[in-house]
Each structure stands twice: as structure tokens, then as C-alpha cells.
N, C-alpha and C positions, 0 to 999 in steps of 0.2 A: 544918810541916803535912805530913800523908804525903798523898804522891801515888797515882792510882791507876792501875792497870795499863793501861800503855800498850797501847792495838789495833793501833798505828801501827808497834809495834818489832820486828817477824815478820819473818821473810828475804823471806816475800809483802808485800808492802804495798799496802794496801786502796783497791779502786778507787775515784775518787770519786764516780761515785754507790750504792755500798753506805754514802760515808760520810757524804752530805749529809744522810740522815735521820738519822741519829746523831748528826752538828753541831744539827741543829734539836731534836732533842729536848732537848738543853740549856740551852736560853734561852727564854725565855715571854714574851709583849707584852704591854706596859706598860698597866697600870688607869688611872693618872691622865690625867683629861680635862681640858680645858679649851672654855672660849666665846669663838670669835674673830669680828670682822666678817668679813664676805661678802669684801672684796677681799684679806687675809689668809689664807685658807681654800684656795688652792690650791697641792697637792701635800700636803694634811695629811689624814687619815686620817676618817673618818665615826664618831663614837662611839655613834650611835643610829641607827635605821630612822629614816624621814621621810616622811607621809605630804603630799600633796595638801591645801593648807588652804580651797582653792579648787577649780572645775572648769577644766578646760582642753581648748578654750579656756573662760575665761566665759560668753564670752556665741555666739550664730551670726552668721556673719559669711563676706563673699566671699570669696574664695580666688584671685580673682584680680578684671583691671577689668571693668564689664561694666553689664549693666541687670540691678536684682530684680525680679522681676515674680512674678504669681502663675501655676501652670503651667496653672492649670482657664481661663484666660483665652485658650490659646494653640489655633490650630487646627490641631493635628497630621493633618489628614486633606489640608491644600494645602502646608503644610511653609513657609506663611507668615504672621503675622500683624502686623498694626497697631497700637502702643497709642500711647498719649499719657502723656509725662511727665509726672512732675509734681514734682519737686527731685532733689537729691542725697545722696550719702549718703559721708561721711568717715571714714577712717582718724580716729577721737577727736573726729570732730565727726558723728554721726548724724542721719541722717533722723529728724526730730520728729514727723510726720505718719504716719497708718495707709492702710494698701493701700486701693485704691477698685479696681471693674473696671472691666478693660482700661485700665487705666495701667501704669506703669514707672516706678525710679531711676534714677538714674545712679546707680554704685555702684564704688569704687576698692578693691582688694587689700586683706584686715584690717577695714574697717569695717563696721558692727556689719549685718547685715537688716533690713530695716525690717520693724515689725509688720504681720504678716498675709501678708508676700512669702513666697513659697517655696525661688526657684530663681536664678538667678545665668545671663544668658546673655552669652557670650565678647563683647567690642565687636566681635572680628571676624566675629563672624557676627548683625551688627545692622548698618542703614544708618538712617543719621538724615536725614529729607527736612521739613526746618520744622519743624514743633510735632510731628511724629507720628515714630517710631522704629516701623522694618519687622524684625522678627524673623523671621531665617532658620533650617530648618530645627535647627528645638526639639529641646534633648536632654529626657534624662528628668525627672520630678520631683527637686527636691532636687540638682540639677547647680550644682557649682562651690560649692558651699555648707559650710564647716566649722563641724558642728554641737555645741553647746555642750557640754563636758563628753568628746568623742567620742575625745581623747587620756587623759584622766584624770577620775575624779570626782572631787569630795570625798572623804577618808575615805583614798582607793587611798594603798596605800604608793610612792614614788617611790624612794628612794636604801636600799640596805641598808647596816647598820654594818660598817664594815670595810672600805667600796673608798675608794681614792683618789680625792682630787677633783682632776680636771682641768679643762681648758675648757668641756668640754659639761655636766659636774653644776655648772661654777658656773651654767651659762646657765638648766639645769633649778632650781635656789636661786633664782634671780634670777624666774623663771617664777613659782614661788607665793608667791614675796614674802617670801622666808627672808633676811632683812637681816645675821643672824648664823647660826653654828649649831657644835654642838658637836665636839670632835674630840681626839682621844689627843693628847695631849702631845708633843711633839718629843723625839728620843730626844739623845743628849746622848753625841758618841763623842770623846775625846781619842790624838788620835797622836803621836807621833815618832819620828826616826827616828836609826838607832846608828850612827857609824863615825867615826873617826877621822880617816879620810881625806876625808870630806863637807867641802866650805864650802857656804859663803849664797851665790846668784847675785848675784852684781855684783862680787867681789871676785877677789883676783888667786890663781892657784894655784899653787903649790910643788909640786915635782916629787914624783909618788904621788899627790895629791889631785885629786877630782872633783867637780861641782859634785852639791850635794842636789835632785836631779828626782823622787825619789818623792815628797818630801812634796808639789810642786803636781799632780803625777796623781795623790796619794792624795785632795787638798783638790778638784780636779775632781769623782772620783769623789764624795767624800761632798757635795756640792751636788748633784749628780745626784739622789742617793739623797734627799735636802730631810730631812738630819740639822741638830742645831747641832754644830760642832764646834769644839773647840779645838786650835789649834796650838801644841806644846811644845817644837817647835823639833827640835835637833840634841843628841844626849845623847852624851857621849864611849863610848867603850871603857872603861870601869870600873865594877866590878860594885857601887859602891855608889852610881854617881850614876844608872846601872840603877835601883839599888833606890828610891831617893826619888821618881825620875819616874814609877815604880809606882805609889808608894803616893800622889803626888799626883795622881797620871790616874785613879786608881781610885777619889777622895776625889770627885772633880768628875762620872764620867761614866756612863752603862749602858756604854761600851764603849771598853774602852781598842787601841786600834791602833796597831801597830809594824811597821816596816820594818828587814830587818836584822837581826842578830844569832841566827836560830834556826836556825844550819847547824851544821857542826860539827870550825869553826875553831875556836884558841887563845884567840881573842878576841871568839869569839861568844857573848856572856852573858848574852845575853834568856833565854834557855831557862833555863840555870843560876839565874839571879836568879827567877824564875817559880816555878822548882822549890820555893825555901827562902821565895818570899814567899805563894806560891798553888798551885794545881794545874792542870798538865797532862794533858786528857784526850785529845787528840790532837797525832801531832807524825809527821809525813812519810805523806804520799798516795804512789800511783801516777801521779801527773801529771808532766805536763812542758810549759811549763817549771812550776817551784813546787811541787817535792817536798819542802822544809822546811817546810811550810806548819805553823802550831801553832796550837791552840786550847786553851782554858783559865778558870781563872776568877781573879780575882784581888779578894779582900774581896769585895762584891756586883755587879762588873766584869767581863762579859765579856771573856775577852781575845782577840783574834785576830792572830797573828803573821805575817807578809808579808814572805818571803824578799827581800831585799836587790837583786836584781837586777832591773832596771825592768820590762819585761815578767814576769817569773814575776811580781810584785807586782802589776802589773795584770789578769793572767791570772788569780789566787788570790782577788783582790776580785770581778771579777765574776764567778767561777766558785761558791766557796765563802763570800764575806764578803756579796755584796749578797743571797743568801734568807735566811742569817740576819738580817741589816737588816729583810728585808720582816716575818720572822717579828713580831720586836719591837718593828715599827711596828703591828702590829695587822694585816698584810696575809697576804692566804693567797701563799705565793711560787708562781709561775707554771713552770710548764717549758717552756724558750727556743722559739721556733720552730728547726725544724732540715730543712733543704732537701737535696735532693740533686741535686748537678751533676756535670759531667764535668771531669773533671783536665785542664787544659792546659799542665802542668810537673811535670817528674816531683820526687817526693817520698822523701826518705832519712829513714830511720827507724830504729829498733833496737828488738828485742821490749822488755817489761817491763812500760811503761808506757804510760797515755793521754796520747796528746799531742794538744796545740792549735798547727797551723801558724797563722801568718797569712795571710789570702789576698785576693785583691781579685776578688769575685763580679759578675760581665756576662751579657750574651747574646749570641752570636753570632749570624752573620745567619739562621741558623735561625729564632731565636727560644728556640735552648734555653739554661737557663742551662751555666755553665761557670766554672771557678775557677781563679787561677794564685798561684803562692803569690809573696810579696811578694820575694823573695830570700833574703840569708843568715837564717838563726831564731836565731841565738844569743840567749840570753834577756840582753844587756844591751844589745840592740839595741833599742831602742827606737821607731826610726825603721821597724821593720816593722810595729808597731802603729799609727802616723801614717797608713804608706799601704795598709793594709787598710781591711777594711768588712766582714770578717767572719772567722770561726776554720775551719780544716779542722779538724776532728775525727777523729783518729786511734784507731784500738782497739788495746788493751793488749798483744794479741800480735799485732797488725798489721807488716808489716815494709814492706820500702822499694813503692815504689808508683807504675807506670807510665800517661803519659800516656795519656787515653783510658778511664782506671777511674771509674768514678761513686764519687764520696765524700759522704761528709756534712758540711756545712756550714752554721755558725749566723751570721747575719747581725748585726751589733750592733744593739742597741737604743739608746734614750736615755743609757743607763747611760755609756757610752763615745763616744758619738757628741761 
């Protein structure tokens, strides 16, 4: 298959955000819907608008405990009045009976107004003396009272297609009595990961060998993301057992992901096997760590390639791999929040590229924020990733950078948390 002209192979190499609309224009989200119950439905995507099949609330009802009463019955010129009960009124068990004057409910938080009441007054500002309840100073008509319909009518749209449902759209589902509802399809990404040198965790290591940690941050990350995935394990250094794990990840999935092998060692053969199985439309950013980074396609398979070394791999997922995800889930991808603090350690750099330190973001007793970076960065350090909680963000021809300079820093989200 001919490949097409690489953007990525210029003596410049392209910053990454010149190239994140470029990765996105590539890949488009996925048609097929599906119907899932209500307690299945969160973290999956909205495939229709959704309107109110109901009003809400239903029906009018207290807002807090209190007496309903009628407010023409109240003599707002002594800022006191008298009435007489006459029942109560329940959260699901309502007052049966219609308003009479100068009476009162009793009336608890949710349950429904009784006919003909208006108003809703606080029990703290009511004293009950035997059969007669003393109303103090009366608010206005219609106080404490949530009126039917006054958050949503019938008809109103509630959810638009396309957002994610978390906790609060399921509680809104759960509100008009949506017991299922529809939703894109779960994207389907298959990984592995390349080296020779990888074992399984549990087992014993022979001198050169490491244990395999990308694929469980790679398996974190996509649970994050709420993909299905498959794991394919550990693929040696041979560019034909390369090629079959292709064409079986790419037989299975929207998106095949790799760790490893797209640098440009001897025995790096993801790229090479890509080359003669599929095509490469991108292959090395200006980032750091994760300037191997590759994209591509493979049969109808996304491919996204994730430099071998644990941080640049985690760096390159949620920099560049988790908006293509959102793209292809149906989600418009977001741009990160990005804060600015003051450096409390100073930072070494080299022009070229954008770099992402790791930092651990506080406040001082100011109150202002402030950032220190986690220690050494080498991108197979892993353990600076652990003890951060957010990226310094370095510009391309930025160079080394003293305590007390304000930088920019993106805070993790769920993705990495």
C-alpha cells in the first residue's frame, strides 16, 4: 500500500497543537447505536436529544417543612396571624382535603400543596399553642412553594445528543422516568505491546529484561476513557509476528494501540510492519517526552502508536490519543483547563520542543497557586507521573526556567487520576 507523505519528517517537526486537528480530521464517530438500561448508561454517549415526558416537578409542592396556608388569609399589616389546622400533608402521602379559611397543613419538604393553599411558611417562623398555630411575620405569596412544571415542561428538551452521561444525566433519566435510553455503541480499541525485553508481572527477570507497565497504564487509561478493550498481550521483536497482531487487532477493533516499537532502533518494527501493512499519516511531533508518537490506519483501524517508554506513553495518550477517543465516541473533545502558577524549582530545558514536566500544583500560604516539579523527568520514569497531579507546560523554544517565573500548568483530569 503507498504511504502518504509524511508531515512529521521536516528537520521542523510539528507542534502538537498544529497537529491535533490533523489527527482528528482522520477519524470520524461511530453511527451504530444501541438501547441500554438506565443503570448501564453511564459513561456512554447520548445518541438522540431527549425531551421532558413529564413536567418538573409534577406536581407543586413545599420546598421545605412548614405550614400551607392560604396567603389572603394572613394579616400582613400586625405581622401576625392565627389559623387552625386541620391535617397534614406527605412527602407520597398528600393532604386529601381542600383549603377552608383561616386554616393550615402541616406540610414536610417534597409533598405535594394541598388544593386551594398558596404558600408554604418556615416552622421556624410558626408556634403551635393547642389547636391554633401563630404565623409570624408572613413572607410573600407563593413562598417556599416549588411550582409544577417551573424546572422543566413537558415537551422541553433535557439532554442533547452527544454528551456523556455521568451522574447527574443519570439522576435527570431517572427524573422523567427514562428507564432505558439510547447511545453510540462502545468503541472497541485492541493493544499490545513490542519488546523483547518485556515480561508478565509476576515472574522472574533475566539480566536486560523489564517488567511490561505500559500495558496496565495503557488498560487504566482506556477504562478511563469507558472503551471495550482488548488485551494482546506482549508481541516479540519480529516483524512478522508484528504483522499478524495487526491484522488480528485490526480484524477485532476501531482502534488498534501499540506501545513500543515506533523509534528508530534496529528492532523497532511497528512502523516498518505499518508501512507494508497500512499507512502512516503521522510519525514524530515536537513533544517531549513522546516524539515517536505515530498515527495511521490500518484495514478500517485506527492506528495509534505510543513510544515505548512509560511516561512519553502516558504523556502521548492523554495528550494526543484520548480527543481522538472522544472524537470517535461521538464527543466534541474539550481543551484541558490550563492555569497559571508560580515555579517553586527551577526547570532545565533545551529549545525544540513542547515539553510536559511533571509537577505537583499547591497553594501557598498566600493563597496563590504555585508548582514544583516532581524531580528527575526522564521519560522511563514513571514514578514522576505517580507523584504529580498535573503537567508544566513548556513552549517549543522555551529554555531553562527560573524559580519564581509563572508557567502554565494543566491539572489532570479523570483520565489519569
Amino acid at each position: 500500500m503507498s504511504v502518504k507523505a509524511d508531515p512529521c519528517s521536516q528537520p521542523s517537526l510539528m507542534h502538537p497543537d498544529q497537529a491535533i486537528p490533523l489527527l482528528l480530521e482522520q477519524v470520524s464517530p461511530v453511527s451504530d447505536t444501541e438501547v441500554v438500561l438506565l443503570p448501564h448508561a453511564l459513561g456512554r454517549v447520548l445518541a438522540e436529544d431527549l425531551a421532558a415526558c413529564i413536567d418538573l416537578p409534577p406536581f407543586d409542592n413545599s420546598s421545605m417543612d412548614g405550614y400551607a396556608l392560604r396567603f389572603a388569609d394572613l394579616n400582613t399589616q400586625t405581622n401576625q396571624t392565627s389559623l387552625r389546622p386541620i391535617g397534614s400533608s406527605f412527602a407520597g402521602h398528600g393532604f386529601q382535603g381542600e383549603a377552608k379559611p383561616n386554616t393550615c397543613v402541616r406540610i414536610m419538604t417534597g409533598a405535594p400543596l394541598p388544593v386551594g393553599y398558596d404558600t408554604v411558611q418556615m416552622q421556624e417562623e410558626a408556634e403551635v399553642d393547642g389547636e391554633i398555630v401563630h404565623i409570624r411575620h408572613p413572607k410573600a405569596q407563593g413562598a417556599n412553594v416549588r411550582c409544577r412544571g417551573e424546572e422543566l415542561t413537558q415537551g422541553t428538551k433535557v439532554l442533547n445528543a452527544g454528551i456523556q452521561i455521568g451522574a447527574a444525566e443519570l439522576g435527570v433519566l431517572a427524573t422523567i422516568g427514562a428507564s432505558q435510553v439510547r447511545v453510540y455503541r462502545q468503541l472497541k480499541v485492541a493493544f499490545f505491546s513490542t519488546g523483547d525485553e518485556l515480561r508478565p508481572v509476576g515472574s522472574e527477570l533475566a539480566p536486560g529484561q523489564i517488567y511490561d507497565s505500559n500495558r496496565y497504564s495503557i488498560q487504566g487509561l482506556l477504562k478511563r476513557a469507558n472503551v471495550e478493550w482488548l488485551d494482546l498481550g506482549v508481541i516479540a521483536d519480529d516483524p512478522e509476528a508484528i504483522r499478524q497482531a495487526f491484522r488480528h487487532a485490526a480484524s477485532q477493533a476501531d482502534m488498534v494501540l501499540t506501545s513500543g516499537g515506533v523509534s528508530v532502533g534496529e528492532a523497532d518494527f511497528t512502523k516498518q510492519v505499518l508501512d507494508e501493512e497500512g499507512q502512516i499519516t503521522f510519525w514524530k511531533l515536537a513533544i517531549k517526552p513522546g516524539k515517536p508518537f505515530a498515527m495511521g490506519k490500518i484495514g478500517k483501524a485506527v492506528f495509534c502508536g505510543l513510544p515505548g517508554n512509560p511516561v512519553s506513553s502516558m504523556v502521548t495518550f492523554y495528550k494526543l490519543v484520548w480527543p481522538i477517543l472522544q472524537k470517535m465516541q461521538g464527543l466534541t473533545p474539550v481543551a484541558p483547563l490550563m492555569l497559571n502558577a508560580t515555579l517553586s524549582t527551577p526547570i532545565r530545558k533545551s529549545s525544540g520542543r513542547v515539553e510536559y514536566q511533571r509537577g505537583i500544583l499547591s497553594r501557598n500560604a498566600q493563597g496563590e497557586l504555585e508548582v514544583a516539579i516532581t524531580g528527575s523527568q526522564g521519560s522511563g520514569m514513571l514514578t514522576s507521573m505517580s507523584l504529580a497531579n498535573c503537567l508544566v507546560l513548556l513552549e517549543q523554544f522555551q529554555g531553562d526556567t527560573a524559580v519564581g517565573t509563572q508557567v502554565t500548568v494543566e491539572p489532570f483530569n479523570s483520565v489519569l487520576c
